[in-house]
VMD Tcl script that draws the C-alpha trace (Angstrom):
set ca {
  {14.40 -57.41 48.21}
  {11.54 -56.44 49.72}
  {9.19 -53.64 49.58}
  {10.78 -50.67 51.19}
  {8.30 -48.09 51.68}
  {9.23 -45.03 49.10}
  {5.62 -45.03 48.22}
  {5.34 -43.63 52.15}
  {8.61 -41.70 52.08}
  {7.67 -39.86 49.22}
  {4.83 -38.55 51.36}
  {8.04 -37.29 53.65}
  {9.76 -36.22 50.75}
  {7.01 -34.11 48.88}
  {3.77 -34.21 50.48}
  {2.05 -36.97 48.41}
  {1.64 -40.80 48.19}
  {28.11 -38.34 41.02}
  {28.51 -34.09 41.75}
  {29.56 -32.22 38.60}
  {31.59 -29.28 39.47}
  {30.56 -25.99 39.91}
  {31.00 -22.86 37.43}
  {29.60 -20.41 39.42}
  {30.68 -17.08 37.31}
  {30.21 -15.16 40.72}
  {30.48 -11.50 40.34}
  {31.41 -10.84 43.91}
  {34.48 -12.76 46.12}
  {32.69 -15.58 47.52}
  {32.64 -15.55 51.21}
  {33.06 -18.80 53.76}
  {29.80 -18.91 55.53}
  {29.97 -21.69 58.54}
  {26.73 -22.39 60.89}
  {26.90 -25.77 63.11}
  {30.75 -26.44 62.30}
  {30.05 -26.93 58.92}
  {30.81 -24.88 55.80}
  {28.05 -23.71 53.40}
  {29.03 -24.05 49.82}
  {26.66 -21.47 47.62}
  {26.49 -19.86 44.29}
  {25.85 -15.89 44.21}
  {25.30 -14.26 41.52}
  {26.19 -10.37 42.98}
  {23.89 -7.89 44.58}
  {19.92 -7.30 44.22}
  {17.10 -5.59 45.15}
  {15.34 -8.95 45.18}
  {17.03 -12.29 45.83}
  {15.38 -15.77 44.47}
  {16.98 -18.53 47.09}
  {17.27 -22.16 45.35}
  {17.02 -24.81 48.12}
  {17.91 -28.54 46.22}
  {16.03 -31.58 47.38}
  {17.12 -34.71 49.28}
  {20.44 -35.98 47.68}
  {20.51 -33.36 45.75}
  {23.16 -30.66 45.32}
  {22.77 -26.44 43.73}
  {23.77 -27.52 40.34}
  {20.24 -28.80 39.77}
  {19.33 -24.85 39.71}
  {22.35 -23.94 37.19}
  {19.31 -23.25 33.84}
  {17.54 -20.66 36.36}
  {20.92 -19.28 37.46}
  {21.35 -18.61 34.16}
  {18.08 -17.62 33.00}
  {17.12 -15.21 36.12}
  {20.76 -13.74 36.71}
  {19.97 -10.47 34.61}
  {17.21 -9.04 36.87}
  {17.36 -10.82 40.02}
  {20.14 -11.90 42.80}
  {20.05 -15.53 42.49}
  {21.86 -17.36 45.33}
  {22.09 -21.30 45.69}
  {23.27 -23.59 47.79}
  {24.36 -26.97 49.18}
  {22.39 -28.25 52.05}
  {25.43 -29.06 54.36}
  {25.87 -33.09 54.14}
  {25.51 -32.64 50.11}
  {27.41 -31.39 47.11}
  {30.42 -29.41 48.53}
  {29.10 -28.36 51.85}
  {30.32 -29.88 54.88}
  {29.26 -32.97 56.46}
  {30.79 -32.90 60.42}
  {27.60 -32.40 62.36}
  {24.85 -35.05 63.64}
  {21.71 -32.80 63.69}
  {20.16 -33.28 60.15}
  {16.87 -31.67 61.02}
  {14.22 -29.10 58.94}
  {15.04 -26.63 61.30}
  {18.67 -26.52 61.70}
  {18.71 -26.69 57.54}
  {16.13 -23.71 58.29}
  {19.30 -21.94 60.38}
  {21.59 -22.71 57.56}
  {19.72 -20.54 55.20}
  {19.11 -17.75 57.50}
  {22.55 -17.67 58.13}
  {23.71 -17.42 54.32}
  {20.60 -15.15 53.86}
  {22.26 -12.86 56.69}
  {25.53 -13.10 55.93}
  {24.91 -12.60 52.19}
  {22.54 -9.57 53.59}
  {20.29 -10.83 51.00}
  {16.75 -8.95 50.87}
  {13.92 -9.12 49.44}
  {14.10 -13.58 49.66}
  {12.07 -15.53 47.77}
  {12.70 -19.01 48.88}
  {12.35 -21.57 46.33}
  {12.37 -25.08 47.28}
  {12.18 -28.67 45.67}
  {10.78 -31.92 47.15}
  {11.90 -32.24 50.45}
  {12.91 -28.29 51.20}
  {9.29 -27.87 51.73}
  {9.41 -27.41 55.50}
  {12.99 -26.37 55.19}
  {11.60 -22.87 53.29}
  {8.68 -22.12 55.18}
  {10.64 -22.52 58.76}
  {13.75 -20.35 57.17}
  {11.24 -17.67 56.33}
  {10.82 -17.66 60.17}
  {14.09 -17.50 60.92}
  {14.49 -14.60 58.86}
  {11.82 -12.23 60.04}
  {12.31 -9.00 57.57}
  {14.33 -10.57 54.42}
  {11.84 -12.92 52.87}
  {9.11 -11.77 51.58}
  {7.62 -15.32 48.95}
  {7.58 -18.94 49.30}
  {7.52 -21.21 46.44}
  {7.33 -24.85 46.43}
  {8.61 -27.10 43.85}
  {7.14 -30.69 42.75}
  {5.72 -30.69 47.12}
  {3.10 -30.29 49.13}
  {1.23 -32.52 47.40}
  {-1.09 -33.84 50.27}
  {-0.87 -31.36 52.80}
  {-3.02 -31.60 55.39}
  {-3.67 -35.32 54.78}
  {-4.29 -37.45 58.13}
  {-1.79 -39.94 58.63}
  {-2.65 -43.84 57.28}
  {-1.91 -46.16 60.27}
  {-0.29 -48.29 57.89}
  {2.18 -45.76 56.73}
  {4.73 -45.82 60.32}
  {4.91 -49.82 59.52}
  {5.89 -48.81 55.86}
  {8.29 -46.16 57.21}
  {10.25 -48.26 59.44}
  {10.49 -51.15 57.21}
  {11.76 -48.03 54.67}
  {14.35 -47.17 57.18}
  {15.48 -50.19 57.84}
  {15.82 -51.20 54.09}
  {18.00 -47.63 54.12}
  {20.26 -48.48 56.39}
  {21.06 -51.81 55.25}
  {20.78 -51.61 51.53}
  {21.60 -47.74 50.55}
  {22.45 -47.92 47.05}
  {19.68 -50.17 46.08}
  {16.71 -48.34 48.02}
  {17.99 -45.17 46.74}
  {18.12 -46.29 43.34}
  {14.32 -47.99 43.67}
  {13.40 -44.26 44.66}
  {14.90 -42.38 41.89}
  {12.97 -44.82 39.79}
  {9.75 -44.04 41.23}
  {10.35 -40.34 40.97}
  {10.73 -40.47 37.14}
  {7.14 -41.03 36.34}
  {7.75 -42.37 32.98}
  {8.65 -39.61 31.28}
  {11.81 -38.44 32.08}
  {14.84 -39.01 29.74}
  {17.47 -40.86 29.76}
  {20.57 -38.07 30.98}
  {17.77 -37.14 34.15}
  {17.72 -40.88 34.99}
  {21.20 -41.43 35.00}
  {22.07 -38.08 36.28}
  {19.82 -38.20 39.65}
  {20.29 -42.29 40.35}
  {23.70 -41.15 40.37}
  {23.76 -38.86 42.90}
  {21.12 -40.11 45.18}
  {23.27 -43.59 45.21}
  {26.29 -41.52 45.78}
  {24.49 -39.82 49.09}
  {26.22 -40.49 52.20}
  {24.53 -43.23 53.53}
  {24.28 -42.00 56.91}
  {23.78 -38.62 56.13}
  {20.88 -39.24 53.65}
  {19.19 -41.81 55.96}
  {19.11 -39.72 58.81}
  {17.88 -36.48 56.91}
  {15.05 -38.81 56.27}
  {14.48 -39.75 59.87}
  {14.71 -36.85 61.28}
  {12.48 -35.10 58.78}
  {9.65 -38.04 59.52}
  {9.98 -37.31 63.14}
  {7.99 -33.68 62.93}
  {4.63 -32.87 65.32}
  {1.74 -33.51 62.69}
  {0.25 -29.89 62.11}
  {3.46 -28.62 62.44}
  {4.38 -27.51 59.07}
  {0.47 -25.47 58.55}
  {0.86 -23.51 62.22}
  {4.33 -22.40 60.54}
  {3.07 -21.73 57.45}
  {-0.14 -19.43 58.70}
  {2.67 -17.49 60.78}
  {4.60 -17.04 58.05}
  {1.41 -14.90 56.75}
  {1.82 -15.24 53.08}
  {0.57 -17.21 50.21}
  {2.18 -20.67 49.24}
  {3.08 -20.46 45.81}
  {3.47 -24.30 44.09}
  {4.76 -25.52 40.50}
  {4.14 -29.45 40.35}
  {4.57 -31.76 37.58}
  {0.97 -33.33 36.85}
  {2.62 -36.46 37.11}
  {-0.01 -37.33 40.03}
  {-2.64 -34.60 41.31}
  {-1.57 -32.15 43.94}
  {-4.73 -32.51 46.84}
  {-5.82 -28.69 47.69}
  {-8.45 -29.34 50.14}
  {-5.52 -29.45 53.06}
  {-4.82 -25.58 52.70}
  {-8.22 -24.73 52.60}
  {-8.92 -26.47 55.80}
  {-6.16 -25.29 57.62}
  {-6.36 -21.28 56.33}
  {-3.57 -21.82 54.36}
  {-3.64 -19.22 51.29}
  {-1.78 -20.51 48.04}
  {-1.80 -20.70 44.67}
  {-1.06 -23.85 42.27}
  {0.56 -23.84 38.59}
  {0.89 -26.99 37.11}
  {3.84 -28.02 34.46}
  {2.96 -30.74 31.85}
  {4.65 -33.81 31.62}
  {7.35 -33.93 33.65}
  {8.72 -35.92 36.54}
  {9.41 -34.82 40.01}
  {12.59 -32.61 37.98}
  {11.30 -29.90 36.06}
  {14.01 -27.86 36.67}
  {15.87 -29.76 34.46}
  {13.77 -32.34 32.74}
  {12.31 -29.38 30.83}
  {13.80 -26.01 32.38}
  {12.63 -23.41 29.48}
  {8.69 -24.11 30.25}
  {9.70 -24.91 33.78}
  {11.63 -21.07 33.85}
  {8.11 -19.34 32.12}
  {6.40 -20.70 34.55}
  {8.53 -19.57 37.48}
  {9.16 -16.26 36.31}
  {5.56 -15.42 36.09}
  {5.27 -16.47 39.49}
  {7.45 -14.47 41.11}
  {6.10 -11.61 39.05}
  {2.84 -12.30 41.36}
  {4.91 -11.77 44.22}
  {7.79 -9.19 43.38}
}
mol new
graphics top color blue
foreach p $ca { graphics top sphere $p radius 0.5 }
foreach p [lrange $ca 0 end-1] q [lrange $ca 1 end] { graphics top cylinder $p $q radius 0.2 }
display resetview
């Protein structure tokens, strides 16, 4: 097989170079939320002066977040979901874009009347987060970025659209064995065995169309879109990223982007749950900078 590019779409995915069932233990009767005629599937812990919002990455589903459910549950509202086209969320819709992902979260974050938001979000949720925070004017008042953002900022190689297509095309005609080459590159090394096997799993198990054209869609965003949004948003981009591979700063700086970096040792791009009690420390005291 040849080369398929997931060096370049991991650029897409977080800004550098089978489901288990849930156990929710909600303490309020669960609501159906629908935006886009589909249904949002969601964990909610009960009500909250300040909600932390767990937005999974591509393939992904909101039993990646269950240790911080757990952990945070005590003082916070924690509320999770399933991107719609993953886990238990719906899948009958053709527009797989940032934005309208951005519109399912405002809607839950609505409909939950959820305040105080702080919108956490792995890998590719990065523009998914900071555009919901627009969509919610009022309700969300942090951003935090998980294992992204990595080269924001970055011009654009002119090799990387050739590498992309050839990526897309490999996508669409080999889905289980592209997906499985990326989970492999997204391990690092030193990620165990259970992570390995649990996240091949479910990014081979991704709907093939879905997952591809999540992908496209997200690649086909105005450069310098995602850093106007961001500087309207008006606050400070909080980041926890393995140091796996560097995380490039000089792209916020340039573009007036405040933020503030934290960096969890040896990890992969999981630390949620390749090693969630340092990975919890680490996000507690960050929301502590912002709550």
């Amino acid at each position: 097989m040849k080369k398929t590019g997931w060096v370049t779409v991991i650029v897409l995915l977080t800004g550098y170079g089978c489901h288990q069932k849930t156990t929710d233990r909600q303490t309020k009767t669960p609501i159906k939320i629908t935006h886009d005629s589909v249904d949002i599937a969601y964990t909610d812990t009960g009500r909250g002066d300040t909600t932390l919002f767990f937005v999974h990455g591509w393939g992904l589903n909101r039993n990646y977040w269950a240790a911080q459910i757990d952990y945070f549950r005590s003082k916070y509202r924690v509320v999770a979901i399933d991107l719609p086209g993953f886990g238990e969320s719906g899948k009958g819709r053709t527009n797989w874009t940032p934005d309208e992902y951005a519109k399912d979260i405002a809607t839950v974050i609505r409909q939950l009347d959820c305040t105080n938001t702080i919108l956490i979000g792995h890998s590719m949720a990065q523009d998914i987060i900071v555009q919901a925070a627009l969509d919610a004017p009022g309700r969300v008042v942090g951003l935090i970025g998980i294992d992204n953002f990595r080269d924001f900022g970055k011009p654009e190689d002119p090799k990387a659209k050739e590498e992309e297509a050839n990526f897309f095309h490999q996508l669409r005609t080999h889905f289980s064995e592209t997906a499985r080459e990326g989970a492999n590159l997204f391990f690092y090394g030193q990620s165990d065995s259970a992570t390995r096997r649990r996240v091949t799993n479910d990014y081979v198990n991704t709907d093939s169309l879905i997952g591809t054209a999540v992908l496209e869609q997200a690649a086909m965003s105005p450069p310098g879109q995602l850093a106007e949004r961001l500087r309207a948003t008006k606050m400070t981009l909080h980041l926890i990223n393995s140091d796996a591979m560097p995380t490039d700063t000089t792209g916020f700086g340039a573009n007036g982007i405040p933020f503030d970096l934290v960096t969890i040792p040896a990890t992969g791009h999981f630390p949620m749950i390749e090693r969630p009690d340092e990975f919890n420390t680490l996000l507690k005291e960050v929301i502590e900078r912002i709550h």
